[in-house]
Structures are given as C-alpha cells and as structure tokens.
C-alpha positions as CSV (number, residue, x, y, z in Angstrom):
1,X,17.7,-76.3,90.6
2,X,15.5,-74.1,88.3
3,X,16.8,-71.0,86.9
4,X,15.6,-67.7,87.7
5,X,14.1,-65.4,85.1
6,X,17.0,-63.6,85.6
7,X,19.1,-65.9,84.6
8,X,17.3,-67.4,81.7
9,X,17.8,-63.9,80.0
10,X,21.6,-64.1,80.7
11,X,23.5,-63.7,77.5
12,X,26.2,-66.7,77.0
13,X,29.9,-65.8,76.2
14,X,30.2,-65.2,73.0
15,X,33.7,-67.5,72.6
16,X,35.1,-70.8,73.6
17,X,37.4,-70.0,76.2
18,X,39.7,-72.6,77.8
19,X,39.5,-72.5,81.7
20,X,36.7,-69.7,81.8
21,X,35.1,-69.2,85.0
22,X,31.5,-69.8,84.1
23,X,31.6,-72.6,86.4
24,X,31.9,-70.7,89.2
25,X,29.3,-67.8,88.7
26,X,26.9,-69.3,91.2
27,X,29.9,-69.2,94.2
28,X,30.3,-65.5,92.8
29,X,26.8,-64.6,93.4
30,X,27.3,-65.0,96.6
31,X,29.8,-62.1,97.3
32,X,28.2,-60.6,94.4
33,X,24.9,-59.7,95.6
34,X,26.2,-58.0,98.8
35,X,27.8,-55.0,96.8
36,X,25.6,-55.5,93.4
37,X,25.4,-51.7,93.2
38,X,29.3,-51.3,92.8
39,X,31.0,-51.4,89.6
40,X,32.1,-54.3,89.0
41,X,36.6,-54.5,87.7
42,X,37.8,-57.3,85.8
43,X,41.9,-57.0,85.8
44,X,41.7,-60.7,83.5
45,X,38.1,-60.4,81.9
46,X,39.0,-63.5,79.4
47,X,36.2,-65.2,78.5
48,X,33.5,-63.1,79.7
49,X,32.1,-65.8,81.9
50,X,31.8,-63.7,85.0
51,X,30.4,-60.4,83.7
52,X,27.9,-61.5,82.0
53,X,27.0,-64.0,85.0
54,X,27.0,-61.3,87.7
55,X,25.6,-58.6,84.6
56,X,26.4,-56.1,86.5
57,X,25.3,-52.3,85.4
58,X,28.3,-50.5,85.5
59,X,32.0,-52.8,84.4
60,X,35.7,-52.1,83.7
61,X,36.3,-55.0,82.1
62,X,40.4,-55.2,81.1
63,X,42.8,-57.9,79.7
64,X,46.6,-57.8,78.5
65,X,45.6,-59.3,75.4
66,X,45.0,-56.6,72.6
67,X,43.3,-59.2,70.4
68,X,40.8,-60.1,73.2
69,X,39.9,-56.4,73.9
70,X,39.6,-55.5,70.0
71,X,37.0,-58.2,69.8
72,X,35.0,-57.2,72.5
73,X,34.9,-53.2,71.9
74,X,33.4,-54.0,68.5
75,X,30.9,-56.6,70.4
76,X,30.1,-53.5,72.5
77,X,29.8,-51.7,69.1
78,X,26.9,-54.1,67.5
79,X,29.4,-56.9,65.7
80,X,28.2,-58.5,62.9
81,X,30.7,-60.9,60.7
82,X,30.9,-60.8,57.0
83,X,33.5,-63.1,56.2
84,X,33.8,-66.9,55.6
85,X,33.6,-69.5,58.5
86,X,33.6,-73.3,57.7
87,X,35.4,-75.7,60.0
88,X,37.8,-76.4,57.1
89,X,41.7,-76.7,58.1
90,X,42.9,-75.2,55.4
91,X,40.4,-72.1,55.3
92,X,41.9,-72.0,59.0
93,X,44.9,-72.1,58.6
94,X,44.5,-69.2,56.1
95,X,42.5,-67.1,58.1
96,X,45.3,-67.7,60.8
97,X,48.1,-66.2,58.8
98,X,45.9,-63.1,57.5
99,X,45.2,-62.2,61.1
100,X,48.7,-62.6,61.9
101,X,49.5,-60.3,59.0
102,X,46.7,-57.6,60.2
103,X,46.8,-58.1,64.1
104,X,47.5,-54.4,65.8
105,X,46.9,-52.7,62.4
106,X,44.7,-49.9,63.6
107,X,42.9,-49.3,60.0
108,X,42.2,-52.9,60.3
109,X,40.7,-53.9,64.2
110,X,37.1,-54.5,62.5
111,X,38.6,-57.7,59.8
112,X,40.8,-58.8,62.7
113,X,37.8,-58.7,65.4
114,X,36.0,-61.2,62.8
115,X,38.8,-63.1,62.2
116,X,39.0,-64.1,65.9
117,X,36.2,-64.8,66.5
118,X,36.5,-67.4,63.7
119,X,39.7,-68.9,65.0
120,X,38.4,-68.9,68.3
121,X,35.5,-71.0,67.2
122,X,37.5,-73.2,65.1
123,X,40.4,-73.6,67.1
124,X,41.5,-76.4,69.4
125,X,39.9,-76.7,72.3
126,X,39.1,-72.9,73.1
127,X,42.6,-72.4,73.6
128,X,44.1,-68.9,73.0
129,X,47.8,-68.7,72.8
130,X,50.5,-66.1,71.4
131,X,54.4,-66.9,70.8
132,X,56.6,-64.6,72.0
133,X,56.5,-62.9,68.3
134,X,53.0,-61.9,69.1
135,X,51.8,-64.3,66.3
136,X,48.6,-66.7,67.7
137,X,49.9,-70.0,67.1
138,X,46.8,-72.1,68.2
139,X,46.0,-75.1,65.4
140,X,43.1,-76.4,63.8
141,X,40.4,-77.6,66.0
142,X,39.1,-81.4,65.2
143,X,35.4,-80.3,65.9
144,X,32.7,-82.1,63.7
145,X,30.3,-79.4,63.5
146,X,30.2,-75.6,64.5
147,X,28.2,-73.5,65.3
148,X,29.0,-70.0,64.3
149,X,27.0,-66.9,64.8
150,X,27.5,-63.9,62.5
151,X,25.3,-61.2,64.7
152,X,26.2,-60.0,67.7
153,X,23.8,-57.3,67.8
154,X,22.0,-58.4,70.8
155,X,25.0,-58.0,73.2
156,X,24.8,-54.1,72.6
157,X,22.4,-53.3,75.5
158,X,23.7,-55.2,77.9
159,X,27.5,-54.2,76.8
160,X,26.2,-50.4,76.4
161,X,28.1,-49.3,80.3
162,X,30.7,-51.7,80.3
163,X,34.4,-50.2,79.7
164,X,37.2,-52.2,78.0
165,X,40.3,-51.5,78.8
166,X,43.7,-53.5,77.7
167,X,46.4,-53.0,80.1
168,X,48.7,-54.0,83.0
169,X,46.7,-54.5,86.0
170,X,48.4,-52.0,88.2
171,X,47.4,-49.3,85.3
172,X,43.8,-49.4,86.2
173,X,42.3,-46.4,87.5
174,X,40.1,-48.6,90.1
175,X,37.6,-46.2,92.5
176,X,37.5,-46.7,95.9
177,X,34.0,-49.0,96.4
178,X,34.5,-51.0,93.0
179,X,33.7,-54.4,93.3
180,X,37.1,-56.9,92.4
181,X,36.9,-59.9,90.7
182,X,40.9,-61.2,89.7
183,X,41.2,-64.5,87.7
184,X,45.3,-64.4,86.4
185,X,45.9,-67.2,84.6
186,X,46.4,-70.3,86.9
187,X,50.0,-70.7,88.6
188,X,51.0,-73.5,86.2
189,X,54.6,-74.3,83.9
190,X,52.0,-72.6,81.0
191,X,51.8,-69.3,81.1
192,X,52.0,-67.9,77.4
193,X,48.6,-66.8,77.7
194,X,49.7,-63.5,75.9
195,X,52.6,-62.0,74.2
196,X,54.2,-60.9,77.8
197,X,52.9,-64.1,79.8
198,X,52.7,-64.3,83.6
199,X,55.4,-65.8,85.4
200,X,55.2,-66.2,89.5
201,X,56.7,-62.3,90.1
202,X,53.4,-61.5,88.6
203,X,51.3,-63.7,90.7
204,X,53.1,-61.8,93.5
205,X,52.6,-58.2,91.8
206,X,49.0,-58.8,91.6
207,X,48.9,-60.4,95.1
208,X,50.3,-57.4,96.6
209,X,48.5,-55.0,94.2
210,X,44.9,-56.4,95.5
211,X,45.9,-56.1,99.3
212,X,46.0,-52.7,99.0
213,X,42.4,-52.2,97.2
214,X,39.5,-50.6,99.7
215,X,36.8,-51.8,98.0
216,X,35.6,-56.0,97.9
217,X,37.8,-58.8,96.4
218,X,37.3,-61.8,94.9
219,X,41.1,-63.6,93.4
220,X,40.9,-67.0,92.2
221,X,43.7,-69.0,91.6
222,X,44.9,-72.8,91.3
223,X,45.0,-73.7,94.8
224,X,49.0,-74.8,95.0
225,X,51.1,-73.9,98.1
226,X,52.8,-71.1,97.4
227,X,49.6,-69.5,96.1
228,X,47.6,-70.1,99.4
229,X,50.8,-68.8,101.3
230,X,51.1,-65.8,99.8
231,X,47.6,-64.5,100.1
232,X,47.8,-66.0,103.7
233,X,50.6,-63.9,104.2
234,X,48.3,-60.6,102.7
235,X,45.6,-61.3,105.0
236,X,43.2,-62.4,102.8
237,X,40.9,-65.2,103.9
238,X,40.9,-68.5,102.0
239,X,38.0,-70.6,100.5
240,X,38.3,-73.9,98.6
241,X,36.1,-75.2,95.5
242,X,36.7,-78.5,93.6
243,X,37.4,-76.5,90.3
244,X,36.9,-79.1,86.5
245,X,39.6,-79.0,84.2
246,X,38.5,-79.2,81.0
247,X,41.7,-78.4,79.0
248,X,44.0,-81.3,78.6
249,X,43.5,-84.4,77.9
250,X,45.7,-86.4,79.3
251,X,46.0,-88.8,82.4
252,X,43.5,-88.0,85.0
253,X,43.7,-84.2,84.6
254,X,40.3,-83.8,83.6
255,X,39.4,-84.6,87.4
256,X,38.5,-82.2,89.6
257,X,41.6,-80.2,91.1
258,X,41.4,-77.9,94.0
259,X,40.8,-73.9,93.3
260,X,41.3,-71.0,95.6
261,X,39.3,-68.0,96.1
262,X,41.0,-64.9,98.2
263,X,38.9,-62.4,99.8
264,X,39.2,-59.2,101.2
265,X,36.2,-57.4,102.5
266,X,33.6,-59.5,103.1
C-alpha cells in the first residue's frame, strides 16, 4: 500500500522503545479519524509511536516515568545533544552511572535528557527499565552500528501544542470530548517498567478509571483472560489483532500473540 503524503511527512519516534505501538497506528486511524478534531490523551505516551502516527493538533501526552517526560519536554524545547555517543561498552556503562548520579536533579534535566537519549540508543534492545532504587539498570546493547542523531530541532513544530505531563493516570485533568488512547504496560510477570511498576490492581484502577470517561476510548492490552474479562465486565467492546513481539528472544515468543483493544464510544 503506498503511503499518503501525509504520512510520508510523519516524523519517526525519536527512541528505540521496546513494545511501542507503531505497529498499530494504521488500526488507530480508524477510530482516529472519527474524532480527529479532539485532543488527543495519552495516560502511557512511551514511545511516542501513536502521537506522532495519529499527529494530532492538540495532545496531553503523560507517562509515570520522569526520565521519559524530561526527555521529551526538552524535544518539545528544540533538543540538540552535545555530548559523546559511540557504541562503546564502557563509554556506556559510564554514561549509565552519571545519569544515575544526576537523574531528578532539577539544575541538571538538560545533561540527563542527553544522556537518555544515548542509553536509549545504545541499550539492549530498546528496553527501558528502573530498579526499585530508581536507578536504570538496562545493560550495554550488542548493536554493530548506531545511528545517533544529535538535533532534534525539527520536532519543535509539530511538538509546539502538545502537553507533557508525568503523573498517575487518575491525576489527569482529562476534558469531557478528549480523545483516549491507554497502552499500560502489557499484563505480564514484568512489570518494572518504572520505579513504582504496574501490578494487576493497576490494570484494574485504570480499567475502572476509563469506564467512567465521556469522551472516545481506545485501551490496548495483552489479550489474556482476566484482561478481556474485566473490560467485558466495564462494557467495553472487544477487538482482537495478532500483535509481534519483538522483545525477547527466546522460544517462539517472537511469534505473533493475541492483543486486545477496548472501546468505549464508538
């Protein structure tokens, strides 16, 4: 199928992010281009994947990691990275430990908005992990060439009416006709997405949370049975995609595996 003009001049995420929803974008547009006037809220905006597929005009664009959000609000800003990025372990592994140190620092969110990027980049498999101490623990990715980009400049215009936000979900001060789209990290043993992580009563929090929105939503979720139950149970109706899984390695689990998508006002 040959893309549109439109989406020729789409802007690619700016980081490797493992299970991002880019994959998906063209179910999205779908639901998308009956309410492409709303603005469009992102409780889990990871990646990016999904705003800058739908580029909507208006976003409030939120995620529970800090790090995340600190990165993007100086994309928003005009980013442009000064410091050193070779795919060298032990340049890594250095750059690691000084974002450790600097992480949260407030005089300090411009190094540690570069520095991510560059562990992002140059970390395994687009993975993006925190211990419980808040320290990002992801190690050195075995990648034999990178391709790093030190301006971001370009994002600015399109970034210019998008809010970023770094909250809990149920924080969000979300209007009455915004367009929904909620991808919490999959119902899985892994979790430790974040600092906090997101164990089932949060699956449940956000279930019940989005039943009681006026506006459109869109959740997607592994499709395991106590997922599908619960947003049964909420009324929402149910639609099924053969999802890739492009994260481990192991066994067959880079097969296709079943993914869920909840809606609510359509």
């Amino acid at each position: 199928m040959a893309k549109t003009a439109e989406q020729s001049n789409l802007l690619k995420p700016p980081l490797k992010w493992a299970g991002g929803k880019r994959w998906l974008v063209q179910n999205l547009q779908y639901y998308w281009r009956q309410h492409k006037n709303k603005r469009l809220v992102e409780p889990f905006c990871g990646g990016l994947s999904v705003a800058l597929g739908l580029n909507p005009e208006r976003a409030l664009l939120n995620d529970v990691n800090p790090a995340l959000i600190n990165f993007y609000q100086h994309l928003k800003q005009g980013l442009e990275i000064d410091i050193e990025m070779v795919n060298n372990e032990q340049v890594y592994y250095k750059s690691r430990e000084t974002f450790n140190r600097l992480n949260g620092d407030p005089a300090s969110r411009l190094m540690a908005a570069q520095l991510f990027y560059y562990l992002n980049r140059t970390g395994y498999n687009g993975l993006c992990r925190f211990n419980k101490k808040g320290r990002y623990n992801v190690p050195f990715g075995r990648y034999k060439t990178i391709n790093y980009l030190d301006d971001f400049t370009h994002y600015q215009p399109v970034l210019s009416q998008w809010e970023f936000s770094n909250r809990d979900f149920e924080e969000l001060d979300v209007g009455k006709d915004d367009f929904i789209y909620a991808d919490p990290p999959y119902d899985t043993p892994f979790h430790q997405y974040s600092q906090q992580g997101f164990n089932w009563d949060d699956q449940v929090r956000l279930a019940e949370w989005l039943s009681k929105q006026s506006g459109p939503v869109v959740l997607s979720n592994q499709a395991t049975d106590r997922v599908k139950e619960l947003y049964k149970k909420l009324g929402f109706r149910l639609r099924y995609l053969d999802a890739p899984r492009l994260i481990s390695c192991k066994g067959n689990q880079r097969q296709a595996v079943k993914e869920v998508l909840a809606l609510r006002g359509f």
